[in-house]
C-alpha positions in Angstrom: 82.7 91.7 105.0 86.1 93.3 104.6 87.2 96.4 107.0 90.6 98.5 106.3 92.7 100.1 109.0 95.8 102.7 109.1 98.1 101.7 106.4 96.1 98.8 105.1 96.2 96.4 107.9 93.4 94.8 108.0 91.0 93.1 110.7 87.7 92.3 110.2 84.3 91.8 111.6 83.2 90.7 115.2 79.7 88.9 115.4 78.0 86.8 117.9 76.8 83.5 117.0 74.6 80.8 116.2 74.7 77.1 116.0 72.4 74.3 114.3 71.5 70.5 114.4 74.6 68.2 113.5 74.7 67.1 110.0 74.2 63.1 110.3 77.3 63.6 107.7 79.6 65.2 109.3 83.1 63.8 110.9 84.2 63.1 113.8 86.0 66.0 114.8 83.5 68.2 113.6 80.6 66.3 115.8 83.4 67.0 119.0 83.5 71.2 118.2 79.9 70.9 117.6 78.8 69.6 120.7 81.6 71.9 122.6 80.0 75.0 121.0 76.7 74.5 122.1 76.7 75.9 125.5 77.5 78.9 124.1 75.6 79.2 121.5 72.4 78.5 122.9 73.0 81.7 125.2 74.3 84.1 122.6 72.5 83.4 119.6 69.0 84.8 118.7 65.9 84.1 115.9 62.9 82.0 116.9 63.7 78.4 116.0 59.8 77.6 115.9 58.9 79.9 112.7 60.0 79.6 108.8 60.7 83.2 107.6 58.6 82.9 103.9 58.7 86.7 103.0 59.9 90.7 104.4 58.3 93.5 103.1 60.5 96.5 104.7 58.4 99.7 104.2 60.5 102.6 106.1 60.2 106.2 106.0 63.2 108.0 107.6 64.3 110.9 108.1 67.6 113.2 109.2 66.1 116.2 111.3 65.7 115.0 113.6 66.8 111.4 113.6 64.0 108.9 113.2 62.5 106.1 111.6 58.6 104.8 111.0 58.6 101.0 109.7 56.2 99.0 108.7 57.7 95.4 107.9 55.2 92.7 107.4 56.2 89.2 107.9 55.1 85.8 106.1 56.1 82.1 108.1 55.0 79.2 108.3 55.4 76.4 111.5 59.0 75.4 111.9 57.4 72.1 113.6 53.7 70.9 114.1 51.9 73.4 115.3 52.1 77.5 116.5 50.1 79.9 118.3 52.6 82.3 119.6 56.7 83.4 118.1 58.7 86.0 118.8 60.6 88.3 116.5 64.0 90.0 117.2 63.8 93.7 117.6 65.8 96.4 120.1 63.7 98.0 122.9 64.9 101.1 121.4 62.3 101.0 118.9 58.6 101.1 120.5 55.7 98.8 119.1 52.5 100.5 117.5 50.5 97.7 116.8 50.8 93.8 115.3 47.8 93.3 112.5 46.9 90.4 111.1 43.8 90.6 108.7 43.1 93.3 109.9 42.9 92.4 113.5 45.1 93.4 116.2 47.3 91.0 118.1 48.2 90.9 121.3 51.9 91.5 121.9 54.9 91.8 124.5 58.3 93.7 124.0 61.0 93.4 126.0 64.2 91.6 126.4 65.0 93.2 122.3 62.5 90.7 121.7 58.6 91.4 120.6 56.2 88.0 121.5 53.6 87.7 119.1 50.3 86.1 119.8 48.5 84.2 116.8 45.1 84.8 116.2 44.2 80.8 116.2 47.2 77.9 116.3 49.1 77.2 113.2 49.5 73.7 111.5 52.6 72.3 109.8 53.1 74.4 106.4 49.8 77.0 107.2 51.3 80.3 106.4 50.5 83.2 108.2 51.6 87.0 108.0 51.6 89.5 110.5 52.1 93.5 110.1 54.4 95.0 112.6 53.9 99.7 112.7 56.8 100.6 114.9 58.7 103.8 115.3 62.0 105.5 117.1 65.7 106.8 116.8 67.5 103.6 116.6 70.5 103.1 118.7 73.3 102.1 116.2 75.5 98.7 117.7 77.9 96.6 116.8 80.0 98.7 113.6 76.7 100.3 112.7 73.5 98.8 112.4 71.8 101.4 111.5 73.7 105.3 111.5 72.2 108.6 110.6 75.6 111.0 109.8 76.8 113.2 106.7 78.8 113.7 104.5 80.2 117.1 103.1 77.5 118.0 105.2 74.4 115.9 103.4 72.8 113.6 105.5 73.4 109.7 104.8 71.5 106.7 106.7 73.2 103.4 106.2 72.9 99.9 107.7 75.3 97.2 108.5 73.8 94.2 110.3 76.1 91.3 110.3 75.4 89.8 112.3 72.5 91.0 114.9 72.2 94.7 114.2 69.1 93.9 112.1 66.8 94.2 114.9 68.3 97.2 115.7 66.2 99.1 112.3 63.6 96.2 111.9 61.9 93.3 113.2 62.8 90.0 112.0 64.3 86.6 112.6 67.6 86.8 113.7 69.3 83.4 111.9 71.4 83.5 108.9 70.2 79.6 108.6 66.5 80.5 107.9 66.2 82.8 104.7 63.5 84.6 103.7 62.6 83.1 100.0 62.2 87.2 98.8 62.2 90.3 100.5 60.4 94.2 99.6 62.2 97.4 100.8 60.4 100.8 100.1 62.6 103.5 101.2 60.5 107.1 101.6 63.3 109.8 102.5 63.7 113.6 101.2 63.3 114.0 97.6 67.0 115.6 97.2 68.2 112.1 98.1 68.7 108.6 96.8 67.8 105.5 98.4 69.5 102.2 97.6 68.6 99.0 98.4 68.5 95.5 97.4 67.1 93.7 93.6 65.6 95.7 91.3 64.1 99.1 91.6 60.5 98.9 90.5 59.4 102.1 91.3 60.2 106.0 92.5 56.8 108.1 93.5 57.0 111.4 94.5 54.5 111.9 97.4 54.1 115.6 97.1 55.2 117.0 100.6 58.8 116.7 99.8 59.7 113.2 99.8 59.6 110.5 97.5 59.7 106.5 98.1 61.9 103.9 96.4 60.4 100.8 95.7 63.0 97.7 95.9 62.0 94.0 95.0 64.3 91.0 95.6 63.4 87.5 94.1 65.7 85.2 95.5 66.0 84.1 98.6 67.7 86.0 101.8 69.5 86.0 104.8 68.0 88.4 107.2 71.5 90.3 107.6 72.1 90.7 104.2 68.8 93.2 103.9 70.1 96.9 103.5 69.6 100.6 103.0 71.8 103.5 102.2 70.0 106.7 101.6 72.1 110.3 100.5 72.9 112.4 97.6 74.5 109.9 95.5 75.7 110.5 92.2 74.7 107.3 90.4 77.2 105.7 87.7 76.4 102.8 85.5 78.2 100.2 83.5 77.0 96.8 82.4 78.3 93.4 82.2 77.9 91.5 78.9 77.7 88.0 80.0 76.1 87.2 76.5 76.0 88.2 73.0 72.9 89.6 73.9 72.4 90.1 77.6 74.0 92.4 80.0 73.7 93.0 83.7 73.6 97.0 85.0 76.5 96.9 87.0 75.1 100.5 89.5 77.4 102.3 91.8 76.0 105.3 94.2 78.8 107.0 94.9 79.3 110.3 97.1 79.5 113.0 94.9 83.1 114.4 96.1 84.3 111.0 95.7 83.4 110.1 92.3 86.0 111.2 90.2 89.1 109.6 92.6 87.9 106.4 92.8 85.8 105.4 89.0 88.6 104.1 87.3 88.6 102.0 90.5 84.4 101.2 90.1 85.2 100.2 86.6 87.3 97.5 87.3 84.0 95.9 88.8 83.1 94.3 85.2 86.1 93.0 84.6 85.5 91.2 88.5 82.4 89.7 87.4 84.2 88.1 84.2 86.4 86.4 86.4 84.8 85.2 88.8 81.7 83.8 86.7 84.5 82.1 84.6 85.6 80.5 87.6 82.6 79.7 89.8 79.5 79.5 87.5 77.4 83.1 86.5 76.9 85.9 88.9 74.1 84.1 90.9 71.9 87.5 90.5 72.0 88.2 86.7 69.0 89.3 86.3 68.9 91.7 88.9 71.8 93.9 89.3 75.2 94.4 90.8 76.5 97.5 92.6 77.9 99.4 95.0 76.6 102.1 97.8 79.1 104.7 99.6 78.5 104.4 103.3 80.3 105.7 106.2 82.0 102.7 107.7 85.8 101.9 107.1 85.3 98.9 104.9 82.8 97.2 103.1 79.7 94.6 103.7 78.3 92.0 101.1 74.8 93.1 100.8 73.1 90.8 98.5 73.4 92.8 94.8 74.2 96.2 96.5 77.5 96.0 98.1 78.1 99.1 101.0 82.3 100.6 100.7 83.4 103.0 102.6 86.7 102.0 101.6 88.1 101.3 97.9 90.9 99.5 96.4 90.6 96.7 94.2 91.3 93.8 97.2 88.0 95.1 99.1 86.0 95.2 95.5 87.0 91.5 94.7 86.6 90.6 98.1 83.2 91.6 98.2 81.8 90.7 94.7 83.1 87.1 95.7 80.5 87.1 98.4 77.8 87.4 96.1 78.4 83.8 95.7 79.8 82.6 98.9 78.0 84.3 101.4 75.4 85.6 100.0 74.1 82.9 97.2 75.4 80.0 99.4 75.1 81.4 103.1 76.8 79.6 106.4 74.8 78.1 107.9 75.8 79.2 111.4 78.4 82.1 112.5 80.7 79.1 113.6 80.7 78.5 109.5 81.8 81.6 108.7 85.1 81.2 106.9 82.9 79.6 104.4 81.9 83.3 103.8 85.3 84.9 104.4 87.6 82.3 103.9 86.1 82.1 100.4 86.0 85.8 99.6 89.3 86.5 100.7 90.8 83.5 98.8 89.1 85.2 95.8 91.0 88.0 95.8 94.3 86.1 95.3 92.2 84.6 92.4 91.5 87.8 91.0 94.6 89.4 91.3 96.2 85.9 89.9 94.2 86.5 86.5 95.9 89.5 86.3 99.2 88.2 86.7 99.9 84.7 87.3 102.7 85.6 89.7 101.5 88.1 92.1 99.1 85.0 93.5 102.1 83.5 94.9 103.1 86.8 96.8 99.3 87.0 97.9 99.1 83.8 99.1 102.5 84.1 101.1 101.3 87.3 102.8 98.1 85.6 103.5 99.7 82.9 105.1 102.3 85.1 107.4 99.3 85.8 108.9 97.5 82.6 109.2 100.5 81.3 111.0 99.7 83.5 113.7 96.3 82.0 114.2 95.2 80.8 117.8 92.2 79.1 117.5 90.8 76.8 114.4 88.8 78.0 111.3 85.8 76.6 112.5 85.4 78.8 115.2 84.8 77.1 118.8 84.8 80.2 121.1 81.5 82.3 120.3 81.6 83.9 123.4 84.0 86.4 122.2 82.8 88.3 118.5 86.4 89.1 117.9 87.3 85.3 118.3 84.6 84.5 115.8 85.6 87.2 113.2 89.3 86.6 114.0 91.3 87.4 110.7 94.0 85.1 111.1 91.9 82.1 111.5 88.8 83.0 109.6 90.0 84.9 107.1 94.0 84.3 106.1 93.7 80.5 107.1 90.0 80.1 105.7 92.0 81.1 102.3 95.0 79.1 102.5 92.4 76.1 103.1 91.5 77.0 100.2 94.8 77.2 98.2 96.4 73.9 99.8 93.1 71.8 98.7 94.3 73.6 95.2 97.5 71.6 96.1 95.9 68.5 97.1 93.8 68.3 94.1 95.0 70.5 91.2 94.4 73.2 89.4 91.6 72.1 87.3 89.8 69.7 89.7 89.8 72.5 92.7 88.1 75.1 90.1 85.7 72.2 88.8 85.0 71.5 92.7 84.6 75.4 93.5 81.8 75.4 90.4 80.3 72.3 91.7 79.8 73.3 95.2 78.8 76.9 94.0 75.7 74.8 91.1 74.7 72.3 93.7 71.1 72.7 93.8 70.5 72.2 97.9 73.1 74.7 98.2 72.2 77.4 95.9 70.4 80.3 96.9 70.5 78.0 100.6 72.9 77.9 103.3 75.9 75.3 103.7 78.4 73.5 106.7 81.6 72.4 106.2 80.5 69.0 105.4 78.5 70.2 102.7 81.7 72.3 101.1 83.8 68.8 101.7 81.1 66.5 100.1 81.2 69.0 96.3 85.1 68.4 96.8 84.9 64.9 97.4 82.3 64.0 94.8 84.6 66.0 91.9 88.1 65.0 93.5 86.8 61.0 93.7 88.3 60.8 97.1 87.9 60.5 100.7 89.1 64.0 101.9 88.2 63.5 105.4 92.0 63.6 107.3 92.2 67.6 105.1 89.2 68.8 106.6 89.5 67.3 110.3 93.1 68.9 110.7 93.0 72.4 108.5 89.2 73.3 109.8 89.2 71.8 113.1 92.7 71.7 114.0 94.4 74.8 115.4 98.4 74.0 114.0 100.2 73.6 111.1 103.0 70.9 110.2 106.8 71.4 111.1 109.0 69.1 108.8 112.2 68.1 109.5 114.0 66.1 106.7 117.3 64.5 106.3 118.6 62.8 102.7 121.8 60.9 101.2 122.2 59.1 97.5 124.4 56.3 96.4 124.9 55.5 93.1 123.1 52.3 91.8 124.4 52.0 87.8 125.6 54.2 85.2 124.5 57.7 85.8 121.6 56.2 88.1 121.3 57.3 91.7 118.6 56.3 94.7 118.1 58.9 97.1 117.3 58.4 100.3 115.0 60.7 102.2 113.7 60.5 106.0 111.2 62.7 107.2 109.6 63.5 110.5 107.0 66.0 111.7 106.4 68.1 115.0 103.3 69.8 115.7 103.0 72.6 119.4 99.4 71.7 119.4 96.3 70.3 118.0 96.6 68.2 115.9 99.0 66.2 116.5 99.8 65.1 112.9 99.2 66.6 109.6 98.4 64.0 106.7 99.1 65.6 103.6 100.5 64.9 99.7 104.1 66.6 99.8 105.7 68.0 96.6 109.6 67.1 96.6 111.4 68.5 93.6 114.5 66.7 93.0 117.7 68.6 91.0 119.7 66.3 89.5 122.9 66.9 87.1 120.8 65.5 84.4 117.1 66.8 84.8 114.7 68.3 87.7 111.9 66.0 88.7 109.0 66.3 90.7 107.9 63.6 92.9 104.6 63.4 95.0 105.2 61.9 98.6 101.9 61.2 101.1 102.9 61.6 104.4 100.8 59.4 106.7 103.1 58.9 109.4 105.2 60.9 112.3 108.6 59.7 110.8 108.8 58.0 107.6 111.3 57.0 104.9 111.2 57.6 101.3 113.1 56.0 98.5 113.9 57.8 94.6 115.6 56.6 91.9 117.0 59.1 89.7 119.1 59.5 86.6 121.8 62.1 87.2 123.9 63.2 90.4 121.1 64.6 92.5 122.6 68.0 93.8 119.6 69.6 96.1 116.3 68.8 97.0 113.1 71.6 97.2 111.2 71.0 99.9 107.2 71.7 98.9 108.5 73.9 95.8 105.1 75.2 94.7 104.1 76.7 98.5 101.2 74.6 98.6 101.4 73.6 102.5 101.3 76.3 105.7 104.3 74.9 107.5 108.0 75.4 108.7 110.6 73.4 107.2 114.6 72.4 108.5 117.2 70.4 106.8 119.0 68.4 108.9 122.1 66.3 108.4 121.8 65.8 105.1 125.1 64.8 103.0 126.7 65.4 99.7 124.4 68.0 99.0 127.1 70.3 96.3 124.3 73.6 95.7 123.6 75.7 98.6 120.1 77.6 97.9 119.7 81.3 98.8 119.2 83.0 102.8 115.8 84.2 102.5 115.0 87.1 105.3 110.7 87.7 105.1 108.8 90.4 105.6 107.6 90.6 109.3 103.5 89.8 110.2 101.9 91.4 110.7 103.1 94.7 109.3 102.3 97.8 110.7 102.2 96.0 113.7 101.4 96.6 117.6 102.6 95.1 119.9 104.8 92.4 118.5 105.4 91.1 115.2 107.2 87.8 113.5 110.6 87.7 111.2 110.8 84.4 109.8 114.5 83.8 107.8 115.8 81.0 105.8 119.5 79.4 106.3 120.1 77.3 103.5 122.1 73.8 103.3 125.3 74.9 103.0 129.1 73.3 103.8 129.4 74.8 106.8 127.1 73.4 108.8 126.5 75.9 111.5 126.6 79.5 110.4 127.0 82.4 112.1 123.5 84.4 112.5 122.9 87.6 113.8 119.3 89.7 113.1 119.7 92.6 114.2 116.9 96.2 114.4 117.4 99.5 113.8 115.5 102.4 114.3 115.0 105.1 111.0 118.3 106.7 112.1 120.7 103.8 111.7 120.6 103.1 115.3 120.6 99.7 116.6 117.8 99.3 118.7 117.9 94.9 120.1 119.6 92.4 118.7 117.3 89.5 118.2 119.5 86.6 117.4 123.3 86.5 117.4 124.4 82.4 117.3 125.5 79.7 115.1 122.2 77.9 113.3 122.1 75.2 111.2 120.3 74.9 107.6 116.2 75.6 108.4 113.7 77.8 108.7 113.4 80.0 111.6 111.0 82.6 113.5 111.8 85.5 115.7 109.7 87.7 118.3 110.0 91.4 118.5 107.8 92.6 121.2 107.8 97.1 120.7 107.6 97.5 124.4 109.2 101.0 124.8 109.5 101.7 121.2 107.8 104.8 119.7 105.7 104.7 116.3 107.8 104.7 113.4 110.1 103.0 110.6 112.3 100.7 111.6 114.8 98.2 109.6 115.8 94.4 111.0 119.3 93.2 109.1 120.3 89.1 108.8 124.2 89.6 108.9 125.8 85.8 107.9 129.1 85.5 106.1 129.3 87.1 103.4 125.9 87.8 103.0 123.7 91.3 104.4 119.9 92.1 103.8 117.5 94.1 105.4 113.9 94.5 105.7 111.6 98.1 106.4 108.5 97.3 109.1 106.3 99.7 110.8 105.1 100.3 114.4 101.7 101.6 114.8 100.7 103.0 118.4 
């Protein structure tokens, strides 16, 4: 799930949360923010833990004037444990209860509390299915960023449904857990016959009912979280293309698209195919190939991941990839809990530097340096602790920027080719697919391709809330003829947990006679490394490839002859409100100390603060601007050393 603000900032999704039984696999640290999560957890999340969802059949007729909704949503289970005579499903008070069948008989029933208590017509043993009918009816009250909405568009109606994560029982009862997927799911849609309703599989069916409606008839086959389960009804105009993912098979590829907005943004829905060419190249075939991929205009400011029919209300190519590459992560393999959830959007917003890297090899550095900027700024871990705030759980710096750069820095740790081999194997593992996955599950597919204990990655990128701060000094002396052994200390600061990062570090070495690349594992606060090299070494790159989130500073290092370049970022985040970050580079240089001054100006040329003005040595450095008393606007900040001026644009937004 992807949303877009003014001028592209983006921030996502807010959810409430669940959490499950500890994986007898899992580490250490994870067993800690595991049992320090429960409290919360318990309270906050919903879903009756004594029932095994089997099947939905959603059979809703809505309509626009006025505003209302008659469902009909049978549900199959089976005993989560022993035995059952009584379960609860999740649905809002807003909606009033008709009648629970079951064979034909009524059951008696309870509502309240947005839950409706169901008794069983005789108890239940371990694996004895039972289905129950539930005839309801109401004007739902929309929650959360709109569980359910009935508004228009160039004055057409259009009803649309976003549940991540617990407006589901705001349109339709149902178990509330993303843990506990249905194994298919039915949606028939009866609306006004001028519009189209969209939903998720394959459409089986349109009848005309003769009073001036007509239902759709949707069938899923594979299995389903409860939040992925959707509807968008309007006057769509519908445009197809197909994926050829054989010599002789194709996918429809289906987008329902307002009508005013078609023409602006199709060369935009064609890129789609192109999408699922990558990414089926990179993490195994779209997991629903023979059922359809899409898209569905709704009236939100983003998109959401529904399972073969993704909603946008927003289009650019980021939000498309981002959202295909939920289809796979998210949607095929499902977190198991909302404390999981960078495993959903760390994983599709990763894919989108993927995507755009496929399309030019160096734009995925750029991405993944933006992506970063704002990961840095992350408070709390990936694996999110705090679920008593939805904005902490959906936080984009730690569960979205961060859950990528995991990502990319196991790309370090491993390579290339083994991270895209571990990526496929996670994606094909059979207990995962078309299931739901933990950490632990994502780090045993790395392991088991990688051939290596990956434990001290995970317990202080996922659970850890910091990232490293090198410090580095070096010297050479020449050993022989043209033969030189460098000397390189390096130490490591953290402001908070953990208190050490373990991690393989790439240390180019430039030499008079070649440039060599050396892999270092640092294990320790302070440690010493030793090179010997042929040629006069004349600089050293620190991490050349960007693999690692961190800050790095030279310190008293000698006879180093090549200064590199002053590097001045771009602030995060950008539009910004109310502070932002400048991060700048001072380079080893003969100087020592130089003279630094960053200065901001307003659009006019006008110096509005000066935010550092002292003598630095070599390193990398942040600075704070807080916008207290500034307007909404352009602005320019300036890094002034000798001899050297450049200058950055960023934007307030109030």
């Amino acid at each position: 799930m992807r949303k877009i603000f003014l001028i592209t900032f983006l921030l996502f999704l807010s959810a409430a949360l669940s959490a499950q039984s500890p994986d007898p696999s899992v580490s250490k640290s994870e067993m800690l923010h595991y049992k320090n999560s429960q409290s919360l957890s318990k309270v906050l999340y919903p879903g009756d833990p004594s029932i095994d969802i089997k099947y939905y059949k959603l059979s809703l007729a809505l309509t626009s004037s006025p505003n209302y909704l008659k469902g009909i949503v049978r549900v199959d289970a089976v005993p989560a444990a022993s035995s059952l005579n009584s379960f609860f499903l999740d649905l809002s008070n807003d909606l009033s209860v008709d009648s629970v069948i079951s064979t034909s008989s009524a059951l008696p029933f309870t509502h309240s509390e947005n839950k409706l208590n169901i008794q069983l017509p005789h108890t239940y043993g371990s694996g004895e299915r039972f289905s129950v009918t539930v005839y309801y009816q109401g004007d739902p009250v929309s929650n959360g960023f709109g569980s359910i909405e009935f508004g228009t568009h160039n004055e057409s109606p259009a009803i649309w449904t976003l549940s991540e994560p617990y407006g589901a029982r705001d349109w339709w009862p149902c178990k509330d857990n993303p843990d506990d997927k249905a194994d298919s799911s039915q949606v028939n849609l009866t609306c006004a016959d001028n519009l189209i309703a969209v939903s998720n599989g394959v459409l089986q069916d349109v009848i005309e009912n003769g009073n001036g409606t007509h239902t759709y008839f949707w069938f899923n086959k594979y299995p389903i979280a409860n939040y992925l389960i959707s509807m968008a009804i309007t006057n769509y105009t519908v445009y197809k293309n197909y994926f050829h993912y054989a010599a002789n098979d194709s996918m429809p590829v289906t987008h329902y698209i307002y009508p005013e907005h078609f023409n602006n943004i199709k060369y935009l829905l064609d890129k789609t195919v192109n999408m699922l060419e990558i990414f089926s190249e990179k993490y195994g075939l779209y997991p629903f190939i023979d059922q359809k991929y899409g898209h569905a205009e709704f009236g939100w400011g983003g998109g959401m991941e529904h399972q073969t029919i993704t909603s946008l209300g927003t289009f650019n190519e980021s939000i498309i990839a981002h959202e295909l590459a939920h289809q796979w992560f998210g949607d095929m393999i499902t977190c198991k809990n909302w404390h999981e959830i960078w495993l959903n959007e760390g994983f599709a917003t990763y894919s989108e530097a993927v995507y755009f890297e496929a399309l030019d090899e160096s734009s995925y550095s750029s991405y993944i340096e933006s992506l970063m900027s704002y990961a840095k700024t992350a408070k709390t871990s990936v694996y999110a602790d705090d679920i008593s705030s939805a904005n902490t759980i959906f936080d984009y710096a730690s569960t979205y920027a961060k859950g990528a750069v995991v990502l990319h820095m196991l790309r370090g740790v491993t390579g290339d080719s083994t991270f895209f081999h571990i990526m496929k194997a996670y994606a094909s593992t059979p207990s995962l697919r078309y299931n739901n996955a933990s950490t632990s599950d994502f780090r045993n597919a790395a392991e088991s391709v990688y051939g290596k204990d990956l434990g001290y990655f995970f317990d202080e990128w996922i659970y850890g809330k910091d990232y490293p701060r090198y410090r580095y000094s070096w010297n050479f002396n020449k050993t022989g003829t043209n033969l030189y052994e460098i000397n390189l200390k390096l130490s490591q600061i953290t402001r908070s947990d953990p208190s050490f990062f373990t991690m393989p570090i790439d240390i180019k070495i430039h030499t008079t006679a070649m440039d060599t690349i050396a892999r270092i594992f640092n294990d320790q606060s302070v440690q010493e490394f030793v090179f010997i090299v042929s040629g006069r070494p004349e600089y050293l790159s620190f991490d050349p490839g960007n693999k690692i989130m961190k800050e790095v500073q030279v310190t008293d290092s000698t006879d180093i002859t090549k200064p590199e370049n002053y590097i001045l970022e771009q602030n995060y985040p950008n539009p910004f409100n109310p502070s932002t970050t400048i991060r700048y580079e001072i380079p080893v240089n003969q100087l020592g100390f130089v003279p630094v001054k960053l200065t901001v100006y307003n659009a006019l040329g006008q110096q509005v603060t000066i935010l550092v003005n002292e003598e630095k040595p070599a390193g990398i450095y942040e600075a704070e601007l807080n916008i207290s008393g500034l307007s909404s606007g352009i602005y320019y900040y300036t890094l002034t050393v000798p001899g050297f001026t450049t200058s950055k644009k960023m934007v307030v937004v109030k």
